[in-house]
PQR file of N, CA, C, O and H, with PARSE charges and radii, in Angstrom:
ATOM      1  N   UNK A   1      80.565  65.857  39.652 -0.4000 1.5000
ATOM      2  CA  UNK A   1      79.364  65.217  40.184 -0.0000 2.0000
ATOM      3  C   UNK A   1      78.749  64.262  39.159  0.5500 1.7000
ATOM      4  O   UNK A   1      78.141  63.285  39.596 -0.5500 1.4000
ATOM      5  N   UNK A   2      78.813  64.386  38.285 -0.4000 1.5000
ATOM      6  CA  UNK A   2      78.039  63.886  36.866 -0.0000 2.0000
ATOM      7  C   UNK A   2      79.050  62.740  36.811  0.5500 1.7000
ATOM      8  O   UNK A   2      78.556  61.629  37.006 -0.5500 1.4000
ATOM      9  H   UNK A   2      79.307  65.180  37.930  0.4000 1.0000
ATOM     10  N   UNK A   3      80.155  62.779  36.622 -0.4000 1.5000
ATOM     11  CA  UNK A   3      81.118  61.533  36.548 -0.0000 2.0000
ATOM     12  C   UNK A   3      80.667  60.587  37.527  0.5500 1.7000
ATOM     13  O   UNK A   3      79.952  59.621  37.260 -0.5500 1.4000
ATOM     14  H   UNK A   3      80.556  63.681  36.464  0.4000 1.0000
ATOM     15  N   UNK A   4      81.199  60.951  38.931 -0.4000 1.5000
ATOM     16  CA  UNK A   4      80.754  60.368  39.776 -0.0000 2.0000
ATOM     17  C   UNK A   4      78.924  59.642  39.865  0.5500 1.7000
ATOM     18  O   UNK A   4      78.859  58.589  40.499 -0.5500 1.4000
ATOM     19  H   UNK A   4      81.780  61.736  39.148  0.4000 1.0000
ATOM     20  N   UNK A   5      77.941  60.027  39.436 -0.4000 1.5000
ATOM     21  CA  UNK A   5      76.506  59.536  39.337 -0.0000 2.0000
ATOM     22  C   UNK A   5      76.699  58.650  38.221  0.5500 1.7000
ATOM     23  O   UNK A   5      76.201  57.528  38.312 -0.5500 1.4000
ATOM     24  H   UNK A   5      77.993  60.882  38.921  0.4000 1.0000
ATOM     25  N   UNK A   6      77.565  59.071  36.811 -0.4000 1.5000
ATOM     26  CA  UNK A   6      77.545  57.687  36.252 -0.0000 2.0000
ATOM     27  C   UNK A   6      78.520  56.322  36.431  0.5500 1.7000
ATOM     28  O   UNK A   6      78.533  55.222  35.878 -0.5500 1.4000
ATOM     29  H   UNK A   6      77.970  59.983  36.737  0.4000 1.0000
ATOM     30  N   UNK A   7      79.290  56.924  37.434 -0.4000 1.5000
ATOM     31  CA  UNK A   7      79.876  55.725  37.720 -0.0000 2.0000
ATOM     32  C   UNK A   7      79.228  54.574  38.464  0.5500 1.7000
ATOM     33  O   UNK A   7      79.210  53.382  38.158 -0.5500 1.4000
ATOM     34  H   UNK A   7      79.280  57.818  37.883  0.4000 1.0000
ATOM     35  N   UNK A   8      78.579  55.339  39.750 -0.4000 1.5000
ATOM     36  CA  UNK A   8      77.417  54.747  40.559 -0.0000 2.0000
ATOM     37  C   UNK A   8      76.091  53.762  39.565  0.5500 1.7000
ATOM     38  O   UNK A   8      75.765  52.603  39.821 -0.5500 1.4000
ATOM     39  H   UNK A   8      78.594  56.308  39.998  0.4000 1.0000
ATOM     40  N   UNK A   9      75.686  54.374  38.764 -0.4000 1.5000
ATOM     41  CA  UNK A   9      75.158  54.067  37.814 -0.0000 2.0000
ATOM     42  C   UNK A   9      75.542  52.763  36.994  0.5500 1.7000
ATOM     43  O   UNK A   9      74.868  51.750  36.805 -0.5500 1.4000
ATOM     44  H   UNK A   9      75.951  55.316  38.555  0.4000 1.0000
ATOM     45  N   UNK A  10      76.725  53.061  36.593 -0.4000 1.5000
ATOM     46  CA  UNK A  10      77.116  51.715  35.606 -0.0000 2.0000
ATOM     47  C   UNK A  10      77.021  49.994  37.160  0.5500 1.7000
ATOM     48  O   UNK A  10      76.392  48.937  37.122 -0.5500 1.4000
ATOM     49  H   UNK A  10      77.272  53.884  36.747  0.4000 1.0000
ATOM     50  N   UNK A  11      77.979  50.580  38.237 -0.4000 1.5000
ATOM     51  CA  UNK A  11      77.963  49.616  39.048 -0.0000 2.0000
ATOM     52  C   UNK A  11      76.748  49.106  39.421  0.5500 1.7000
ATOM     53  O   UNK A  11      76.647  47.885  39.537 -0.5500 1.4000
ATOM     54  H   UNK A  11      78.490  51.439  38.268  0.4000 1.0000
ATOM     55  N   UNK A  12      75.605  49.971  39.674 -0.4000 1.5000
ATOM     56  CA  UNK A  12      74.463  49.438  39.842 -0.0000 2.0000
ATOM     57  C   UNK A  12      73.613  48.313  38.742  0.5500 1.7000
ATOM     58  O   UNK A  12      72.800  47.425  38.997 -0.5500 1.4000
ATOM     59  H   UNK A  12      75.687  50.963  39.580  0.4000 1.0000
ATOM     60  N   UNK A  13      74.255  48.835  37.304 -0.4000 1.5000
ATOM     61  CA  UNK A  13      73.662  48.450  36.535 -0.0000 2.0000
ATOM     62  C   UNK A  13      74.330  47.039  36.129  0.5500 1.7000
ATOM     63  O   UNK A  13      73.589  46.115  35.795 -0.5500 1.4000
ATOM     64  H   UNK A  13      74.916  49.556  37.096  0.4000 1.0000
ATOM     65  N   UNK A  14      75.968  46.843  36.161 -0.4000 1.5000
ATOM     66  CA  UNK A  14      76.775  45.847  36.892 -0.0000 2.0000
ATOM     67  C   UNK A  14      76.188  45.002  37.557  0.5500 1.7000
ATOM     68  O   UNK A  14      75.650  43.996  37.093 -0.5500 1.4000
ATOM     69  H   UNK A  14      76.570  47.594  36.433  0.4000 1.0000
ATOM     70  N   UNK A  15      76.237  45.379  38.910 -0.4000 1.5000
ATOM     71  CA  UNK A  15      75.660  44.374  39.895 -0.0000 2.0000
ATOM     72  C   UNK A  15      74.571  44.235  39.748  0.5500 1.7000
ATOM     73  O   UNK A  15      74.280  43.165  40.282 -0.5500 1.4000
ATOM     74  H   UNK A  15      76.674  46.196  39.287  0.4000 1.0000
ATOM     75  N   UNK A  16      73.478  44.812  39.202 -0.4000 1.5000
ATOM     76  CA  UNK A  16      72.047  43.647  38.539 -0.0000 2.0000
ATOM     77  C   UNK A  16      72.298  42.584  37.876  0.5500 1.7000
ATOM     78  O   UNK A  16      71.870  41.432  37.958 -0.5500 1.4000
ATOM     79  H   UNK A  16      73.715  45.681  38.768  0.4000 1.0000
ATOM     80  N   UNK A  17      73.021  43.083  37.225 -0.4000 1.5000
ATOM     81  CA  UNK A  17      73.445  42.439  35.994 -0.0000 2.0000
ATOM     82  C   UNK A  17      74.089  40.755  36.489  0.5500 1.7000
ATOM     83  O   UNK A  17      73.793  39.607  36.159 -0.5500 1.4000
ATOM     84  H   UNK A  17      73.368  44.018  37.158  0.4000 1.0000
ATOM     85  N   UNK A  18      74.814  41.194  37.172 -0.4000 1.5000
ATOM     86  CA  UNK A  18      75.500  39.873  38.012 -0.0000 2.0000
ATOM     87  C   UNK A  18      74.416  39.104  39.115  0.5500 1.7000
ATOM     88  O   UNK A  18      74.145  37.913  39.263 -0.5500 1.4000
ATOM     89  H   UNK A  18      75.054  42.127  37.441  0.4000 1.0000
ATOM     90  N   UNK A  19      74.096  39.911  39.573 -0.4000 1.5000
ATOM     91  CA  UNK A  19      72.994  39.156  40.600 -0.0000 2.0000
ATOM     92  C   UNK A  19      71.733  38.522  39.507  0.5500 1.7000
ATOM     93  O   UNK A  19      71.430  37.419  39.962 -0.5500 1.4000
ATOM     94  H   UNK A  19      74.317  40.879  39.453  0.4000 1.0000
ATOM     95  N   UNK A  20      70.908  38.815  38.256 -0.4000 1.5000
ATOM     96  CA  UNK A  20      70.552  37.959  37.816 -0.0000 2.0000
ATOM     97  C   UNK A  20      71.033  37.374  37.197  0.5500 1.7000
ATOM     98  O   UNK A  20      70.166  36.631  36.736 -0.5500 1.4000
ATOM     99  H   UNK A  20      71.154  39.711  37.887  0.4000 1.0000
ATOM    100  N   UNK A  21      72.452  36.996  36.553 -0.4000 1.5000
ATOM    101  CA  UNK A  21      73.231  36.265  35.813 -0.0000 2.0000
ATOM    102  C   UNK A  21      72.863  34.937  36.958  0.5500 1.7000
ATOM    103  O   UNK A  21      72.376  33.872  36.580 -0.5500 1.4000
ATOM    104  H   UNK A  21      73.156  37.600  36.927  0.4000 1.0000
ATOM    105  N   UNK A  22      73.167  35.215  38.248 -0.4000 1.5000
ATOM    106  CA  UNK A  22      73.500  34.125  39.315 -0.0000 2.0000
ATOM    107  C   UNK A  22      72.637  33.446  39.269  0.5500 1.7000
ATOM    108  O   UNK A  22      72.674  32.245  39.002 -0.5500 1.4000
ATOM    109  H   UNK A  22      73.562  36.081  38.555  0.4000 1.0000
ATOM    110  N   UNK A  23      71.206  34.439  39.657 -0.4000 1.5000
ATOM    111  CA  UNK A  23      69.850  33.553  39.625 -0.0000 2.0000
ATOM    112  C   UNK A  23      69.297  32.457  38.015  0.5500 1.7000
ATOM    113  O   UNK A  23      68.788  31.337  38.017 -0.5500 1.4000
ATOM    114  H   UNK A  23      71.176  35.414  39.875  0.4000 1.0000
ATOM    115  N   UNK A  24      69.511  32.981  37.314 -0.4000 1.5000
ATOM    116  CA  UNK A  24      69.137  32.524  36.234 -0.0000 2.0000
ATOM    117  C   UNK A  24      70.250  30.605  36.214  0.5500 1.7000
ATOM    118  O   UNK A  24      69.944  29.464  35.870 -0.5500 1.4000
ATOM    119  H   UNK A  24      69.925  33.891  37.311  0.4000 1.0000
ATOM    120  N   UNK A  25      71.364  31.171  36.713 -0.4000 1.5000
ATOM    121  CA  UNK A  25      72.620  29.714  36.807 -0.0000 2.0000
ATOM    122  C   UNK A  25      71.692  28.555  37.508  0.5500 1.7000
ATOM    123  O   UNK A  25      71.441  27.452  37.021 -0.5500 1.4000
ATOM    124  H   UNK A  25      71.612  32.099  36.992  0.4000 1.0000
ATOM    125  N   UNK A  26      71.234  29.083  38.798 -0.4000 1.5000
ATOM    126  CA  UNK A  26      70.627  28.731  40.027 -0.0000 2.0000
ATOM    127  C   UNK A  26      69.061  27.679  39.361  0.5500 1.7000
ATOM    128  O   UNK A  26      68.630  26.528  39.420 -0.5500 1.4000
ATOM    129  H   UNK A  26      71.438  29.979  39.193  0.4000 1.0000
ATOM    130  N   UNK A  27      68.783  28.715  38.897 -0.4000 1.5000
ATOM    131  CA  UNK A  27      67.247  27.957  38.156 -0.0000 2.0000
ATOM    132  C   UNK A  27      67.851  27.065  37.275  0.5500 1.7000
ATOM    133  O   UNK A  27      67.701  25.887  37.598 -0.5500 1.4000
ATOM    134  H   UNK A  27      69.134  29.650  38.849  0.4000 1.0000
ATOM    135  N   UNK A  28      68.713  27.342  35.901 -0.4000 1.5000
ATOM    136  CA  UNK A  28      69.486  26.356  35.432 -0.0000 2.0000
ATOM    137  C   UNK A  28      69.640  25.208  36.028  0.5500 1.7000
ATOM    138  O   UNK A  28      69.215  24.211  35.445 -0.5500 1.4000
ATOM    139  H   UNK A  28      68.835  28.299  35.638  0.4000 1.0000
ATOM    140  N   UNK A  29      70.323  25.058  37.407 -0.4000 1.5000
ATOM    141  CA  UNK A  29      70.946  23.984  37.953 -0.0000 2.0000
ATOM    142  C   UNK A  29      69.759  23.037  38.461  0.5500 1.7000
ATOM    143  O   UNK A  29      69.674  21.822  38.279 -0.5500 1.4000
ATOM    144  H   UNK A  29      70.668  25.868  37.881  0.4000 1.0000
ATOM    145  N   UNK A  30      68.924  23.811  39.091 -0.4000 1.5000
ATOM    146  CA  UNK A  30      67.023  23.575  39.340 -0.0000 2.0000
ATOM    147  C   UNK A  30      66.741  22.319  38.543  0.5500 1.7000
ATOM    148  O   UNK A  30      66.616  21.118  38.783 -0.5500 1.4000
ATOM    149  H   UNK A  30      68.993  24.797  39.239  0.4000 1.0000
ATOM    150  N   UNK A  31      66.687  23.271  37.286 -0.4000 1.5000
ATOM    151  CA  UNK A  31      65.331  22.786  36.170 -0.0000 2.0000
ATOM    152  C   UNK A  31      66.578  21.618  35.729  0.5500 1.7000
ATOM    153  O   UNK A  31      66.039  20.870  34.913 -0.5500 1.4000
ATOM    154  H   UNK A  31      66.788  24.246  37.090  0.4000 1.0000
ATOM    155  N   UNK A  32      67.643  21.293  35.893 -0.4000 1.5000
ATOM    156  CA  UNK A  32      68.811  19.938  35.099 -0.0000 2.0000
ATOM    157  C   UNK A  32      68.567  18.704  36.172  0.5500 1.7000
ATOM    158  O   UNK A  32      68.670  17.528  35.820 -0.5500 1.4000
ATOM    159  H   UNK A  32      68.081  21.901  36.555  0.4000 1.0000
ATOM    160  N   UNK A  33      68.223  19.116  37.561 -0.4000 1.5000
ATOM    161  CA  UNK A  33      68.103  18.200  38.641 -0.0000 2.0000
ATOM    162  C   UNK A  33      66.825  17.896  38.285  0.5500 1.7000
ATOM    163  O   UNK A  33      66.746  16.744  37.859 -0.5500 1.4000
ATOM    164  H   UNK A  33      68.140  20.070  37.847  0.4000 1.0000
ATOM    165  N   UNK A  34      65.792  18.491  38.297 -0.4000 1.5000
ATOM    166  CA  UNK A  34      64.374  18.039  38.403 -0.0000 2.0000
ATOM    167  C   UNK A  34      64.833  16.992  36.718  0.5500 1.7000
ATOM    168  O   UNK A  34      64.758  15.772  36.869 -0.5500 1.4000
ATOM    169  H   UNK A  34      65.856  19.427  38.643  0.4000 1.0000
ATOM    170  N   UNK A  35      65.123  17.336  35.742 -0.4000 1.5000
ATOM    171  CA  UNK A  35      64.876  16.854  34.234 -0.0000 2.0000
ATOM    172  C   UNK A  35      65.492  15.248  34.926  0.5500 1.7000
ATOM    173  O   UNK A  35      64.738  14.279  35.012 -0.5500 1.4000
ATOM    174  H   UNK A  35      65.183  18.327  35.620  0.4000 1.0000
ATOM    175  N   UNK A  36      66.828  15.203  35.333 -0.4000 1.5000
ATOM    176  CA  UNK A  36      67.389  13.910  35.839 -0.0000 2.0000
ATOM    177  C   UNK A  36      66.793  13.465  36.952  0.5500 1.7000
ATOM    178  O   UNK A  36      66.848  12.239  37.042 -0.5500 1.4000
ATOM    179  H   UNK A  36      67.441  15.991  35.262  0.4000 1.0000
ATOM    180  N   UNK A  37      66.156  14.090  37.972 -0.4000 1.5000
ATOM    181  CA  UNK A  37      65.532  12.999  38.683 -0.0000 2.0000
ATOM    182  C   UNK A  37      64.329  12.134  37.905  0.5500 1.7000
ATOM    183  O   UNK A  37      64.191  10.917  38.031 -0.5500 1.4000
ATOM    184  H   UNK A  37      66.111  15.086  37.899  0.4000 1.0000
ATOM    185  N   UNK A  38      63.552  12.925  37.143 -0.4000 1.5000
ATOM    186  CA  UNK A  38      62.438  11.997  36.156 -0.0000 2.0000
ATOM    187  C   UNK A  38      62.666  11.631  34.995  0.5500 1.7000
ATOM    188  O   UNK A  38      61.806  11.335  34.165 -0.5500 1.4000
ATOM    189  H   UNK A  38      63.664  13.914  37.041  0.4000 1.0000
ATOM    190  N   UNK A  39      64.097  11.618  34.807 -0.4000 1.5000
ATOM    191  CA  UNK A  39      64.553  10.852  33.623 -0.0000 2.0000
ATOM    192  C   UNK A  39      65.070   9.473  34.204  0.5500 1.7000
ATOM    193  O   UNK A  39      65.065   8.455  33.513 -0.5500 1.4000
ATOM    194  H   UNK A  39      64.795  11.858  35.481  0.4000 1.0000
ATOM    195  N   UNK A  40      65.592   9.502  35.732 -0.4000 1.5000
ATOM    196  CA  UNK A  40      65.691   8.401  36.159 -0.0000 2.0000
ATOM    197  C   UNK A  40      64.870   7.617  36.794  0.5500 1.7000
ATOM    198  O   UNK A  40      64.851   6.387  36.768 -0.5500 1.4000
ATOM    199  H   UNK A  40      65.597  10.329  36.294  0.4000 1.0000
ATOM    200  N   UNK A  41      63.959   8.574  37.562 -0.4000 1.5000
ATOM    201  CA  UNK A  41      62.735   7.671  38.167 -0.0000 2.0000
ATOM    202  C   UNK A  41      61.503   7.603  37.141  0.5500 1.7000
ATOM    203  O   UNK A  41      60.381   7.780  37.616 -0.5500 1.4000
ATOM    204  H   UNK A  41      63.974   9.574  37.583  0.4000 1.0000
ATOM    205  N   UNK A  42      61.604   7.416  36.093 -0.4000 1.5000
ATOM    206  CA  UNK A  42      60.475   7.686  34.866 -0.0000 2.0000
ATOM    207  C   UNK A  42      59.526   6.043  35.282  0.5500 1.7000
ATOM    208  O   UNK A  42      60.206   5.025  35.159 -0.5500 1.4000
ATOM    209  H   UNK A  42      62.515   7.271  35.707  0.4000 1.0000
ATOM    210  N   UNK A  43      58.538   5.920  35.589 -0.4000 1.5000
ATOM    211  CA  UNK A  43      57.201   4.788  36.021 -0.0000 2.0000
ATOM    212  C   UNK A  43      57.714   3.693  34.467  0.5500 1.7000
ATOM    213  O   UNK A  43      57.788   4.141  33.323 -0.5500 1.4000
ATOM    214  H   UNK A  43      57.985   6.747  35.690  0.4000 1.0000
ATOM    215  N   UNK A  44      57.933   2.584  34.776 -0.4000 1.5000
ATOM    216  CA  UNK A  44      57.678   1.717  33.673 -0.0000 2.0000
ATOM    217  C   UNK A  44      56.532   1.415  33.111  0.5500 1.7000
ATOM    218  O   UNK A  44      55.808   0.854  33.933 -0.5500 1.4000
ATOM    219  H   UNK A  44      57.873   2.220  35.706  0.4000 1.0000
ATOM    220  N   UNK A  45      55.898   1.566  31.791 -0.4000 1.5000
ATOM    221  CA  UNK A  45      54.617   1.060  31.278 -0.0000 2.0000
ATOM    222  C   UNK A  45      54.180  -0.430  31.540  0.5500 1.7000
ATOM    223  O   UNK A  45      54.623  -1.359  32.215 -0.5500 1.4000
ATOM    224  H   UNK A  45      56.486   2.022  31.123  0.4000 1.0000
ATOM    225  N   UNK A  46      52.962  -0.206  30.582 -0.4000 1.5000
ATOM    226  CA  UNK A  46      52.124  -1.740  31.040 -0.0000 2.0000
ATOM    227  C   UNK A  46      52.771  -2.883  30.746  0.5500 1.7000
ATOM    228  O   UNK A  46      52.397  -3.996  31.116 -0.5500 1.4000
ATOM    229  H   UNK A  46      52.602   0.549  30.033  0.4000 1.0000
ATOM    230  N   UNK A  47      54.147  -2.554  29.810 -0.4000 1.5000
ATOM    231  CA  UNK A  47      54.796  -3.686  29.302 -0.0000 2.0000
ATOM    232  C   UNK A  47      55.571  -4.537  30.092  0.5500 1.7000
ATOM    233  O   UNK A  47      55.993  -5.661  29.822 -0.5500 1.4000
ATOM    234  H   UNK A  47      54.451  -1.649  29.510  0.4000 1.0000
ATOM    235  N   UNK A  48      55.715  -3.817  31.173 -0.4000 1.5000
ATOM    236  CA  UNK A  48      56.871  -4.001  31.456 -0.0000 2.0000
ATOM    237  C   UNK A  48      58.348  -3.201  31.301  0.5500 1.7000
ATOM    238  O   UNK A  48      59.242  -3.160  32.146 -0.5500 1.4000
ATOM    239  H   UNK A  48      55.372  -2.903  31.392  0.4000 1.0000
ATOM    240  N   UNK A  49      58.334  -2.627  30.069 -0.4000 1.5000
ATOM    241  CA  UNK A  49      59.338  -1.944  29.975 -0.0000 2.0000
ATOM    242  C   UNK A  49      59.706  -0.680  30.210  0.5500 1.7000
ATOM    243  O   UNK A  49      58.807   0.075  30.580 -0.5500 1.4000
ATOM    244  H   UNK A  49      57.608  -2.661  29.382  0.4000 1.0000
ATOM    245  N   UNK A  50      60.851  -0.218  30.088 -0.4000 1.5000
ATOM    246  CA  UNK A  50      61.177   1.165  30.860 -0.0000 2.0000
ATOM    247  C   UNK A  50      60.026   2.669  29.859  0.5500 1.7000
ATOM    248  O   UNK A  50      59.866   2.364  28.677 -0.5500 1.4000
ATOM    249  H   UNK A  50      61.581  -0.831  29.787  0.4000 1.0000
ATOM    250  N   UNK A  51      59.695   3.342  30.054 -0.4000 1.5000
ATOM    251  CA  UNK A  51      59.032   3.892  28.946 -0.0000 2.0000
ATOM    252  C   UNK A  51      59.932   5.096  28.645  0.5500 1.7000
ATOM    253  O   UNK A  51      60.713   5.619  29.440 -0.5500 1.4000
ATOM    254  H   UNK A  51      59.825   3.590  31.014  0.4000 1.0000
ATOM    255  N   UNK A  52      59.744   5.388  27.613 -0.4000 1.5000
ATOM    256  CA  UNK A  52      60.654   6.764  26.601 -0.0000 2.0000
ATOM    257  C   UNK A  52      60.783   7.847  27.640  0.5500 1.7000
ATOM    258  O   UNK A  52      59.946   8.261  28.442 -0.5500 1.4000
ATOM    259  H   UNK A  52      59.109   4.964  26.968  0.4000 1.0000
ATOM    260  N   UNK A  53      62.191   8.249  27.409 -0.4000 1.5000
ATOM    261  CA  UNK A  53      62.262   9.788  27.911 -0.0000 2.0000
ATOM    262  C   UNK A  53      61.711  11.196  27.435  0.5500 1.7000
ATOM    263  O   UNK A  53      61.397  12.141  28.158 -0.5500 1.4000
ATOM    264  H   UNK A  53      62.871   7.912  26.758  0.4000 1.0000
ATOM    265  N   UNK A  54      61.677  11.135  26.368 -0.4000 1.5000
ATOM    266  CA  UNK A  54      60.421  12.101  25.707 -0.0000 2.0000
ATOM    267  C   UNK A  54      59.061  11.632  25.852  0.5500 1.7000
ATOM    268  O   UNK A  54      58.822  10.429  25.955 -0.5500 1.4000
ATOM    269  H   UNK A  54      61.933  10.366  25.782  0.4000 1.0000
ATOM    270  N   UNK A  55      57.842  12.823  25.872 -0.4000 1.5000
ATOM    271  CA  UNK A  55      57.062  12.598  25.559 -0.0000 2.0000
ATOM    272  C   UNK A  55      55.929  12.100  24.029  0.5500 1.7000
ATOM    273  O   UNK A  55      54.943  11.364  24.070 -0.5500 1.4000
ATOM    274  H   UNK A  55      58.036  13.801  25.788  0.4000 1.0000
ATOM    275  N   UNK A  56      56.543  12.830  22.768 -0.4000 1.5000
ATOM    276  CA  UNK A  56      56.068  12.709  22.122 -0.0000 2.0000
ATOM    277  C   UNK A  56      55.962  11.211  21.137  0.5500 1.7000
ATOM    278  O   UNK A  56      55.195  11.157  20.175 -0.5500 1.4000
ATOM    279  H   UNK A  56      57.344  13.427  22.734  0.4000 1.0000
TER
END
């Protein structure tokens, strides 16, 4: 019985494990789209010119 509960156990602890691996990819892929859409649509300044991709 004890074998068996830690086996259950490890898989559970497994498949968390994998299911937030996924989510975390997911937000990854998120937060790289949002960075490139406003790295490409970034507002040109008063100059005229394109303005910096960083802020500082």
């Amino acid at each position: 019985m004890v074998p068996l509960l830690l086996v259950l156990l490890l898989a559970l602890i497994l498949f968390g494990a994998g299911f937030a691996l996924k989510a975390l990819w997911w937000i990854a892929v998120i937060v790289l789209v949002v960075w490139l859409l406003g790295f490409v649509m970034r507002s040109a300044d008063t100059g005229g010119r394109k303005g910096r991709w960083y802020r500082w």
